[in-house]
C-alpha positions in Angstrom: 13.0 29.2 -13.1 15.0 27.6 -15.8 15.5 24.0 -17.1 19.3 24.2 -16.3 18.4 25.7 -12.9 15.7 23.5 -11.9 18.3 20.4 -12.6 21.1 21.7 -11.3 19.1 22.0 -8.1 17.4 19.0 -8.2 20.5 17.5 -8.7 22.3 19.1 -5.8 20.2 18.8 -3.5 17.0 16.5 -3.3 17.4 13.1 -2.7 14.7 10.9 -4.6 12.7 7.7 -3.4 13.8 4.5 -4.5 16.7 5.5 -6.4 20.8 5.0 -6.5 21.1 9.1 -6.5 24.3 8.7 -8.9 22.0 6.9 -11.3 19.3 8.9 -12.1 18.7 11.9 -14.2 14.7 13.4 -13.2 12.9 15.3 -16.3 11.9 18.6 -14.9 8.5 19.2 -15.6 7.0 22.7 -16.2 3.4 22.7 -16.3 0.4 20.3 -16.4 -3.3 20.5 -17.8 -6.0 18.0 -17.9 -4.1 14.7 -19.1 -0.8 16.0 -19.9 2.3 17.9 -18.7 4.9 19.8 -20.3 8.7 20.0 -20.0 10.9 22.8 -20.1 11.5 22.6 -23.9 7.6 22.3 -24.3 7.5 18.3 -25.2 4.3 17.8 -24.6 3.3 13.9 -22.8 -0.3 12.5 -22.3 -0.2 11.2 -18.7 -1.1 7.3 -18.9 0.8 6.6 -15.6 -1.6 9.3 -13.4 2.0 10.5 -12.2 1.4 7.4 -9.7 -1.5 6.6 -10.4 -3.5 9.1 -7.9 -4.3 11.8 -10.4 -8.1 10.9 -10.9 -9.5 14.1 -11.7 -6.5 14.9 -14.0 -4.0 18.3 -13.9 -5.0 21.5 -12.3 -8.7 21.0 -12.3 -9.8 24.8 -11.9 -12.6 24.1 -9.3 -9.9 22.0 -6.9 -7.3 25.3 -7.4 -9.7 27.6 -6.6 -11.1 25.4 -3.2 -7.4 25.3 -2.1 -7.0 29.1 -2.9 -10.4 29.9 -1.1 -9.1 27.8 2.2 -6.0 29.0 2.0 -7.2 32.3 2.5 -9.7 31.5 5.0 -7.4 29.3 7.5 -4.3 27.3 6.4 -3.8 24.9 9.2 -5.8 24.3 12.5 -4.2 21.7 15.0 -6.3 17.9 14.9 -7.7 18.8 18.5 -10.2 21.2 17.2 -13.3 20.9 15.1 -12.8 22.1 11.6 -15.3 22.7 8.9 -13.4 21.2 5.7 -12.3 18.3 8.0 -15.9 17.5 9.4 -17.2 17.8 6.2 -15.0 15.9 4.4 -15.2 13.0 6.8 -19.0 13.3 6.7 -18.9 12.9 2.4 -16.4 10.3 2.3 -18.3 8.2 5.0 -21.4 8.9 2.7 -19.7 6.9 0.4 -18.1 4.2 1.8 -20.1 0.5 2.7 -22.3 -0.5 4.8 -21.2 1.1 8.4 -18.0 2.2 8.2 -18.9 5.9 9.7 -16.0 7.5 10.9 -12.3 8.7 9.0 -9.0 9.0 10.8 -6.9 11.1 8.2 -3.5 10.3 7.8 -0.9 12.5 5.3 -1.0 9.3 2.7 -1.6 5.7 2.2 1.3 4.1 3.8 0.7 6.0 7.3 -3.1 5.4 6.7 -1.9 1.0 6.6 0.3 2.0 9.6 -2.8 3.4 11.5 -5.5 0.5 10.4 -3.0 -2.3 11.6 -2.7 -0.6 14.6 -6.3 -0.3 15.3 -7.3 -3.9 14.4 -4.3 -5.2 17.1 -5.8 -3.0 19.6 -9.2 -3.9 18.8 -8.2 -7.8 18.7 -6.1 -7.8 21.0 -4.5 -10.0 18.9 -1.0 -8.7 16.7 -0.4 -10.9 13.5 -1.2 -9.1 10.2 -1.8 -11.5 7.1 -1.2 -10.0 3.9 -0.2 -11.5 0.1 3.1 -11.3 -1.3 2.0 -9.4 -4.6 1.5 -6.5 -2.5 2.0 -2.6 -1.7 1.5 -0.9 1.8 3.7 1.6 2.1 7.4 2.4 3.1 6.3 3.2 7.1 7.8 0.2 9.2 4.9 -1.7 9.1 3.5 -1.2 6.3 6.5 -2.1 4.5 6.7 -5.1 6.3 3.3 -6.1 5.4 4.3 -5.1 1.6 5.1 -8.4 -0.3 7.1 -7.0 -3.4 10.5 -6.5 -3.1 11.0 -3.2 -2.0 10.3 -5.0 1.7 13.9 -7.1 1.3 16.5 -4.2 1.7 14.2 -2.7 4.8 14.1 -6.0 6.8 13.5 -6.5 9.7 11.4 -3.7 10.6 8.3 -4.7 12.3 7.1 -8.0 13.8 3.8 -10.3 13.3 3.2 -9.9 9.4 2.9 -13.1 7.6 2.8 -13.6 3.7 0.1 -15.7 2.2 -0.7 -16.1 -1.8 -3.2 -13.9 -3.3 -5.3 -15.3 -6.3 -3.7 -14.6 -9.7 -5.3 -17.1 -12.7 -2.7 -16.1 -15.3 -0.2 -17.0 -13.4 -1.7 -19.1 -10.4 0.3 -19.8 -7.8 -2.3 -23.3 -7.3 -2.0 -24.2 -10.8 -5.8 -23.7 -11.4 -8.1 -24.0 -14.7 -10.0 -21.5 -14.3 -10.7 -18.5 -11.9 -13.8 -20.0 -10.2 -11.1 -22.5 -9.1 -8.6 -20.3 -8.5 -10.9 -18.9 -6.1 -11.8 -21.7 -4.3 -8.0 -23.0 -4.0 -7.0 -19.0 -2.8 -9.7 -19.0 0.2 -8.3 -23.0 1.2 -4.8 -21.6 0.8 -5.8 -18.7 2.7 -8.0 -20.9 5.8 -5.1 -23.2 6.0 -2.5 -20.5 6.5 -4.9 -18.9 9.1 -4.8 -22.6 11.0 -1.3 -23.2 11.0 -0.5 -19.6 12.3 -3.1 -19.5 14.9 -6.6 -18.3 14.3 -6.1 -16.7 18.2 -3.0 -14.7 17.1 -4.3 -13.2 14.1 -5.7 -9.3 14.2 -5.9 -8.4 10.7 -6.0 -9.6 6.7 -4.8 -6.3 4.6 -4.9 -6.6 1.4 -5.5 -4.1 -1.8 -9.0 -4.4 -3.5 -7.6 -4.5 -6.4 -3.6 -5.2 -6.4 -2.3 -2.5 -7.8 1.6 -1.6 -8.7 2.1 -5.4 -8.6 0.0 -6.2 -11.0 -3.4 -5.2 -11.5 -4.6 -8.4 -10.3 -8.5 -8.3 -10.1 -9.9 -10.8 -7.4 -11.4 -14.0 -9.1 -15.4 -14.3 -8.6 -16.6 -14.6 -4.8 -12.8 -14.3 -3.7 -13.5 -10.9 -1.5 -17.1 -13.0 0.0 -15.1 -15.7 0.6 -12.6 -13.3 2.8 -15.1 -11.7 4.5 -16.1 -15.3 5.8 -12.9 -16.5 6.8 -13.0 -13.1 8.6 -15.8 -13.5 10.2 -15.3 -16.7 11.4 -12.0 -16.3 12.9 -13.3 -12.6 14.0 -10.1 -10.9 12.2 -10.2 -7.3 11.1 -10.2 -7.3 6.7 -8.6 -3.9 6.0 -8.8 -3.3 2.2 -6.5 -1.4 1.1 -8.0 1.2 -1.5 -5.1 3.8 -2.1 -5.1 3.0 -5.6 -8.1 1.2 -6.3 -10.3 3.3 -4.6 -12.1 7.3 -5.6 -13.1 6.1 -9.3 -10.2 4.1 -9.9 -12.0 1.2 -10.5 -15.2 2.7 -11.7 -17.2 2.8 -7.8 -16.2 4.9 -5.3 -14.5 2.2 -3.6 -13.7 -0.8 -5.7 -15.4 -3.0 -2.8 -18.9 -1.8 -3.9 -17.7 -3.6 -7.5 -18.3 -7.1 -5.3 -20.6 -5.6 -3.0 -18.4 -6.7 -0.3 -18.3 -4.7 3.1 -14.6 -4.6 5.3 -14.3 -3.3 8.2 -11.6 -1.0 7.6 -10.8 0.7 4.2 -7.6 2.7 3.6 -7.1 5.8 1.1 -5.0 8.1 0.0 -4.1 9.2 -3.5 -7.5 9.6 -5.4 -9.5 11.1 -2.8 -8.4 14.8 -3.8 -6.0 13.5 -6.7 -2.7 14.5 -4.9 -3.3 18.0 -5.2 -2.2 18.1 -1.4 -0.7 15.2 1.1 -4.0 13.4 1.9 -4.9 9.7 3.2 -6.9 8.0 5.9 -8.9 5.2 7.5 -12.7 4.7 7.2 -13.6 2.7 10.1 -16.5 0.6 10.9 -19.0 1.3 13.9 -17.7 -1.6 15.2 -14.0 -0.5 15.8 -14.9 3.1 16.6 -16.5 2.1 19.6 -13.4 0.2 20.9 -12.3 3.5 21.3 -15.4 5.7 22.6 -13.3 5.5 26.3 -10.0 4.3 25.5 -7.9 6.2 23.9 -6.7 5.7 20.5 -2.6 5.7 21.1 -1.9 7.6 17.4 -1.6 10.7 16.3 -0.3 13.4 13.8 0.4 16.8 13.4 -1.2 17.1 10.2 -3.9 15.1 10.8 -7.4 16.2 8.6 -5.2 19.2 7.7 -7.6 21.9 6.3 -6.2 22.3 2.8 -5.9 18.8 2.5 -9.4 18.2 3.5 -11.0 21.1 1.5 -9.1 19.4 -1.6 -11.3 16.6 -0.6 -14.6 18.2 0.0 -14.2 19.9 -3.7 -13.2 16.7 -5.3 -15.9 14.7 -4.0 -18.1 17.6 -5.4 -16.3 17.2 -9.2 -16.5 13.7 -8.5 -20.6 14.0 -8.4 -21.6 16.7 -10.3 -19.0 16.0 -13.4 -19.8 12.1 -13.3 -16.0 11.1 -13.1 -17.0 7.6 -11.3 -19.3 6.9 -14.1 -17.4 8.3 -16.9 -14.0 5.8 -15.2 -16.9 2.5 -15.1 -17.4 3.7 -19.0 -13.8 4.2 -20.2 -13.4 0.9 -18.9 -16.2 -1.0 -20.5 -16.2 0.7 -23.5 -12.8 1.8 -24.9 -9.7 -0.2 -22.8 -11.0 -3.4 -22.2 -12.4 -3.8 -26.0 -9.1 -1.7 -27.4 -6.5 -3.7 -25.6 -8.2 -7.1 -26.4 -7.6 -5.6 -29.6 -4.0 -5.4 -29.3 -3.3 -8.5 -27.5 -4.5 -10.1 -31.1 -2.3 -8.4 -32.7 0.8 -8.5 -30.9 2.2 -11.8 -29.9 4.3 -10.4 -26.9 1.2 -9.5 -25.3 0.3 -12.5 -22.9 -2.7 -10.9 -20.9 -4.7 -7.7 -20.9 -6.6 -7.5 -17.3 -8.5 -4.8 -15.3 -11.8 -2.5 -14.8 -12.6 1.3 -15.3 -9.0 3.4 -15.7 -7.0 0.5 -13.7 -5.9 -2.2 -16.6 -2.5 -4.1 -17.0 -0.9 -5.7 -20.3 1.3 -8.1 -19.3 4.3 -8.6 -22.1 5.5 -11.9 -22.1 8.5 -13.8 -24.5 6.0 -16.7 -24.9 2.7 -17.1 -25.2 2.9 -20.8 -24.4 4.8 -20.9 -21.2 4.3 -17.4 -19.9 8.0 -16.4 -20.1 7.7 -13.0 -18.6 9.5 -10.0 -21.1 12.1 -9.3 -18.2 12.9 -11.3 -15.0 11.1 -10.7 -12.0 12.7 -7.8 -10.2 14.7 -7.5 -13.4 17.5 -4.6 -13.4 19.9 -2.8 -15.5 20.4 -5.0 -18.4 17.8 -7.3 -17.6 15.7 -4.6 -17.8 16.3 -3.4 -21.1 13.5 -4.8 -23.4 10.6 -3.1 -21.0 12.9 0.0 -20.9 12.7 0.2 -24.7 9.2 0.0 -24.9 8.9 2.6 -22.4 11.8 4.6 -24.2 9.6 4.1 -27.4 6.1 5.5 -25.7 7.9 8.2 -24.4 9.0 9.4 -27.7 5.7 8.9 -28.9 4.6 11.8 -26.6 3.1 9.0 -24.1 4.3 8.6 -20.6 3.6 5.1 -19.3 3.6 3.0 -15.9 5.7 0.3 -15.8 6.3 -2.3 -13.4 8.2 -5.7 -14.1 7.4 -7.3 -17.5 3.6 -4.7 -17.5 2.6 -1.9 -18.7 -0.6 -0.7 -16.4 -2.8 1.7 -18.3 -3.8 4.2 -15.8 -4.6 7.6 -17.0 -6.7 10.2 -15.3 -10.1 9.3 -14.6 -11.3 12.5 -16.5 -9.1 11.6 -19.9 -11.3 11.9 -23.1 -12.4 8.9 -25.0 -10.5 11.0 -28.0 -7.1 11.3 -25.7 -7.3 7.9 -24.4 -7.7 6.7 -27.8 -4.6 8.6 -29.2 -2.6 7.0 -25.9 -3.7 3.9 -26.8 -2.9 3.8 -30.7 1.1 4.9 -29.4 1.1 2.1 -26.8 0.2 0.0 -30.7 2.7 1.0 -31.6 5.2 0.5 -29.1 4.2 -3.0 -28.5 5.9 -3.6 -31.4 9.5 -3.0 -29.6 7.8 -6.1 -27.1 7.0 -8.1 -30.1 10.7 -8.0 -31.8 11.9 -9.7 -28.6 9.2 -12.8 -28.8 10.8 -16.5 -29.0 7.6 -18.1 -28.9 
């Protein structure tokens, strides 16, 4: 199919997420490889945005095609009801891999229905409904799960779904407690957090969700002995922590599960994305021993058609298999020590507009600011249309530059495929260099 046909048809008739359909105009993509995907007219981009940041073992990985090509020969679809092979086993490797004993995995189709499905568990488990979660924050666009989401995206859907409440996670750049340091930011977080818990009722709380490691809104790694200091307050309330890995989790961060970074053990964990890379609608709940025996004689009221689907789950089996035999978790922990981190310190000394650089393995944030001084962020919060334009001119100017970035506010997250060579993630990062120089022309500071 054409360029002009695949527009004109997208055009017509598919109605996009998040978007005024008037307003938008979708590059039609052709092909992918590795890091990179092509457009019709054969520009060629390195992906440094993952598409949304899920593509961990990068573009049509020839082992993953072939294990979707092999099940899809064997036996497409099989109702949940019945015991499958693919779905067993890729319950049995992703259990391998999770904490401490978290044993069993509900699969969902993605991440948000995956939130939906661990909420409801720890209410039913609790007996308890109220769901704390922070406002920097992603869960999904599912009714709870968008309720429990603190970024905007949860104004236009309100009200939805009842018993969420919004606390402040920590965030030392910009700390919401006006700390000096992240040990203190930590310890005014977990008193913010306990005195939240108090004033809402320790009795009426089932659940803390939050992500690992915040993801679209920010890239905010957790402070030293802030996730301990959760699984206290959890324990001693007996509330349900559901980390939310979607993002963070399957390499991301450089661990199988950004938890294992702190050694810290929830008692739900939530995936999606990373766990097979996208390849095929996949997510679900790892659940503790605990919580799975709440339900050993009463049933568990939730359900879906695709539930462990086959393909999805083969996908999974075969990426966990890339995962350990090609290194990928190891070779995410080294792109992280070795190249970002040390590159984009690099570039926040050189480019004024550049007021943090933050993160761990492929999962990293630069944080463009007007001042250095007072933290002016490049663009409002929720900035749009014009407001918008100096981060859309840096994107505009990476994009050129054969570089397709993730953007989100006044950051650029740097988030390319877990699998990128140090020689492609170098070239990515010497264009972002350069773009940061679009940021810099808009500096007051």
């Amino acid at each position: 199919m054409s360029d002009k046909q695949t527009r004109a048809d997208d055009r017509a008739h598919v109605f996009h997420s998040w978007s005024a359909q008037g307003l938008i105009d979708p590059l039609p993509i052709e092909r992918a490889q590795g890091s990179h995907f092509w457009d019709y007219q054969g520009t060629k981009y390195l992906d440094f945005s993952s598409q949304l940041v899920n593509m961990n073992i990068g573009h049509q990985h020839p082992r993953m095609v072939q294990a979707i090509q092999e099940q899809a020969a064997k036996l497409c679809t099989i109702q949940p009801a019945f015991a499958n092979d693919k779905r067993g086993e890729a319950a049995r490797m992703i259990a391998e891999v999770a904490p401490g004993p978290l044993n069993r995995v509900f699969f969902t189709n993605g991440g948000a229905e995956a939130n939906e499905n661990a909420i409801r568990m720890a209410r039913l488990h609790t007996g308890r409904h109220k769901v704390l979660s922070t406002y920097r924050s992603y869960h999904g666009s599912t009714a709870t799960a968008i309720t429990a989401t603190g970024d905007p995206r949860r104004w236009p859907n309100e009200p939805v779904a009842i018993g969420v409440v919004h606390f402040w996670g920590p965030y030392p750049y910009r700390s919401p407690f006006h700390s000096a340091s992240p040990e203190q930011e930590t310890e005014r977080a977990l008193q913010h957090l306990r005195d939240t818990i108090v004033f809402e009722g320790p009795a009426t709380i089932a659940a803390i969700l939050m992500e690992t490691v915040v993801g679209t809104n920010g890239v905010l790694v957790p402070p030293p002995g802030y996730l301990a200091g959760v699984r206290e307050i959890c324990d001693q309330f007996g509330i349900v922590f559901i980390a939310d890995e979607v993002m963070a989790g399957f390499g991301r961060c450089g661990e199988w599960f950004a938890v294992d970074r702190w050694g810290v053990t929830p008692d739900l964990i939530t995936f999606a994305k990373g766990v097979n890379s996208g390849y095929l609608p996949l997510g679900g709940v790892v659940i503790s021993d605990e919580i799975a025996e709440t339900f050993r004689e009463r049933p568990f009221p939730g359900g879906l058609t695709y539930s462990g689907h086959p393909l999805a789950c083969a996908s999974a089996v075969a990426s966990m298999r890339i995962f350990k035999e090609e290194g990928i978790v190891e070779h995410a922990r080294m792109l992280g020590d070795d190249v970002i981190g040390p590159v984009l310190a690099e570039l926040a000394d050189r480019h004024p507009s550049v007021g943090e650089v933050r993160g761990l393995g492929v999962f990293w944030a630069v944080e463009l600011v007007t001042d250095r001084v007072s933290k002016a962020p490049l663009v409002p919060f929720n900035a749009a249309g014009a407001a918008a334009a100096p981060m859309n001119e840096v994107a505009a100017a990476c994009k050129a530059r054969g570089l397709w970035p993730f953007t989100h506010f006044n950051r650029i997250h740097v988030v390319p495929p877990c699998t990128i060579t140090v020689d492609e993630l170098r070239e990515g990062l010497a264009i972002l260099d350069e773009a940061l120089t679009v940021a810099d022309g808009y500096y007051t500071g």
